[in-house]
N, C-alpha and C positions, 0 to 999 in steps of 0.2 A: 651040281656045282660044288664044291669043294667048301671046305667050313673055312678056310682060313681065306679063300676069297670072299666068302661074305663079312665076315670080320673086319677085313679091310673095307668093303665098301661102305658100312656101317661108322667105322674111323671118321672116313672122310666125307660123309653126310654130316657127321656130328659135327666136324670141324668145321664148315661151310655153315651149319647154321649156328655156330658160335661165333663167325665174324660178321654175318650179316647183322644180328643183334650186337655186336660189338659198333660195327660200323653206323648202326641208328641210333645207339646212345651217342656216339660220338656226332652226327650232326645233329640231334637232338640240344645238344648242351650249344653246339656252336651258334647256335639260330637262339636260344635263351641268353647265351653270353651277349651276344651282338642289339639285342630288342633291351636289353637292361643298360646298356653304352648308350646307343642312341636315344632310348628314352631319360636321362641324366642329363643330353646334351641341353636343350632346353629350360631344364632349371637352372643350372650353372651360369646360365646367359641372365635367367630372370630375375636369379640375385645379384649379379652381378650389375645390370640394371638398376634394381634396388639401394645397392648400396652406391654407385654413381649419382643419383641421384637425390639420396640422405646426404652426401657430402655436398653437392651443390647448394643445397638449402642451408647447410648449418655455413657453409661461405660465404653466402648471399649475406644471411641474419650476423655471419661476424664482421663481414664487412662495414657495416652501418654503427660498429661500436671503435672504428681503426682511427677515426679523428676526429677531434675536437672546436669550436671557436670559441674564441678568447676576444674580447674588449680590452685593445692598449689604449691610453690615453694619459694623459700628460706632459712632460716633457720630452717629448718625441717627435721626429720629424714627421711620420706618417701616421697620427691616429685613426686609429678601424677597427674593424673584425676582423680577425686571421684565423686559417683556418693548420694545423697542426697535425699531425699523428697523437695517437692517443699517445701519454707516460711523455709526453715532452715537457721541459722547464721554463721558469719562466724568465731564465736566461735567453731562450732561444725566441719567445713571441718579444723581447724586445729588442733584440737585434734585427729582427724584420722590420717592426718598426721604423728605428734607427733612435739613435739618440740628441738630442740637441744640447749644444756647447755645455749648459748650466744644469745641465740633467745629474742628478744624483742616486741612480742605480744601487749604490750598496747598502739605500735605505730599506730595499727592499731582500727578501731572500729567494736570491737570485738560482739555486738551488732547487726552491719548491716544487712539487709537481701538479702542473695545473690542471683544472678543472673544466670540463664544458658546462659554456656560458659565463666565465669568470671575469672579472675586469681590471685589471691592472694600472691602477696610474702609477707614471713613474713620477715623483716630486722634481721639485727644481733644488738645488743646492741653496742651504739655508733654511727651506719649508719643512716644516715636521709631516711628513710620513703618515698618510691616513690609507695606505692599502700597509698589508701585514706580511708578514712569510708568507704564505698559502696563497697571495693574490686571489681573494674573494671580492664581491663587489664593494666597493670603498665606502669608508663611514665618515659622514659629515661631522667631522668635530664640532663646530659650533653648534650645531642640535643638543651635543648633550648641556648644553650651558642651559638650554632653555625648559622651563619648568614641565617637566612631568615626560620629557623625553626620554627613552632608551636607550638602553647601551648597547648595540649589535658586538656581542661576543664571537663574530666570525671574522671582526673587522676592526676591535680597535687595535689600539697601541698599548704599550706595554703601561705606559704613563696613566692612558684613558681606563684599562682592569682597576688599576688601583686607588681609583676613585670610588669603587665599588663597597659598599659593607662587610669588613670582615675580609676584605681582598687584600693582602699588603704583597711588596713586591714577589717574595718566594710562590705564593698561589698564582700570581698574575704570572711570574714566569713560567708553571705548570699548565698553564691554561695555551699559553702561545707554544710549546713544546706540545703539548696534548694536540694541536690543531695543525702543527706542521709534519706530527707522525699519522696521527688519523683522519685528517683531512678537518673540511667546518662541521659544526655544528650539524645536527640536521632537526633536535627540540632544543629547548632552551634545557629541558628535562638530561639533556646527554653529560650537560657541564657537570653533573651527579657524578661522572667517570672519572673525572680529573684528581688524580689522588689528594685528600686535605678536605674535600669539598662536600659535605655530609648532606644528609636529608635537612638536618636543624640550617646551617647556612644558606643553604638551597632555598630553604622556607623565605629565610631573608632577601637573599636577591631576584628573585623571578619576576615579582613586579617592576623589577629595575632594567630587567636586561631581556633581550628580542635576537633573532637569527634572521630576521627580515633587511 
């Protein structure tokens, strides 16, 4: 046999087992590529699961925070409970209401943003006004006449503050300004915030005044 035909046969064995290894790395990777896709598929689902279902929950729990009931009463055609979207005013629980002839509405600020479980009377025309901006629950005026009663600072009038020790008009107006931007009271301890109003004055009124 001739050298340059074995040469060549030699060529072309070598060539034939460089594609047979050619060709088994190549479905070697195809078979890894394809088992690393399919195995991904099922996570992608199981998160995706996961977070469907963390949004369900956090909709459910904010659902339960989207509205409010309110207490109208006074001079109003229909006094009740109403029920509201949260961040509504308290223009809006008393036009559900409705208002009756002698109602006097601008006693009140109408503006506010109300609270759940709040209660709003609205006055008659002529009657002083014992709910506040903020429409919290209403404060019996004539209580405070009587000996050793409190002053619910969530609820009086502006008249009612400055019956207080140490409270003249400027402080009693800070105090209703302090309660229509940050809402009522929630200790007697909080009226501390209200600019003017020190630990030493505080010492003086506490016995005096209640958020009940």
């Amino acid at each position: 046999m001739a050298m340059w035909e074995w040469d060549n046969r030699v060529r072309w064995l070598v060539a034939l087992v460089l594609a047979a290894l050619l060709f088994g790395l190549g479905a070697r990777y195809g078979s890894w590529q394809s088992r690393q896709l399919s195995s991904s598929l099922p996570r992608v689902i199981e998160n995706g699961s996961d977070s469907e279902e963390e949004i369900a929950n956090q909709t459910a729990v904010a659902s339960t925070e989207t509205t409010i009931q309110v207490h109208v009463a006074g001079a109003v055609e229909s006094p009740g409970v109403y029920t509201l979207p949260f961040g509504s005013r308290v223009i809006e629980a008393i036009n559900l209401a409705g208002l009756l002839p002698d109602a006097e509405p601008n006693a009140l600020n109408l503006a506010a943003i109300l609270q759940d479980e709040q209660q709003i009377i609205v006055p008659r025309q002529g009657e002083i006004s014992s709910s506040t901006g903020n429409a919290t629950p209403s404060y019996n005026s004539n209580a405070s006449n009587q000996a050793g009663a409190k002053l619910n600072i969530n609820t009086a009038t502006l008249t009612e503050l400055e019956t207080l020790p140490g409270i003249g008009p400027v402080l009693a107006q800070r105090i209703l300004d302090y309660r229509q931007q940050k809402g009522p009271f929630r200790t007697i301890e909080d009226l501390q915030n209200v600019p003017g109003i020190g630990a030493k004055r505080f010492s003086e009124l506490q016995e005096k005044i209640t958020v009940k």
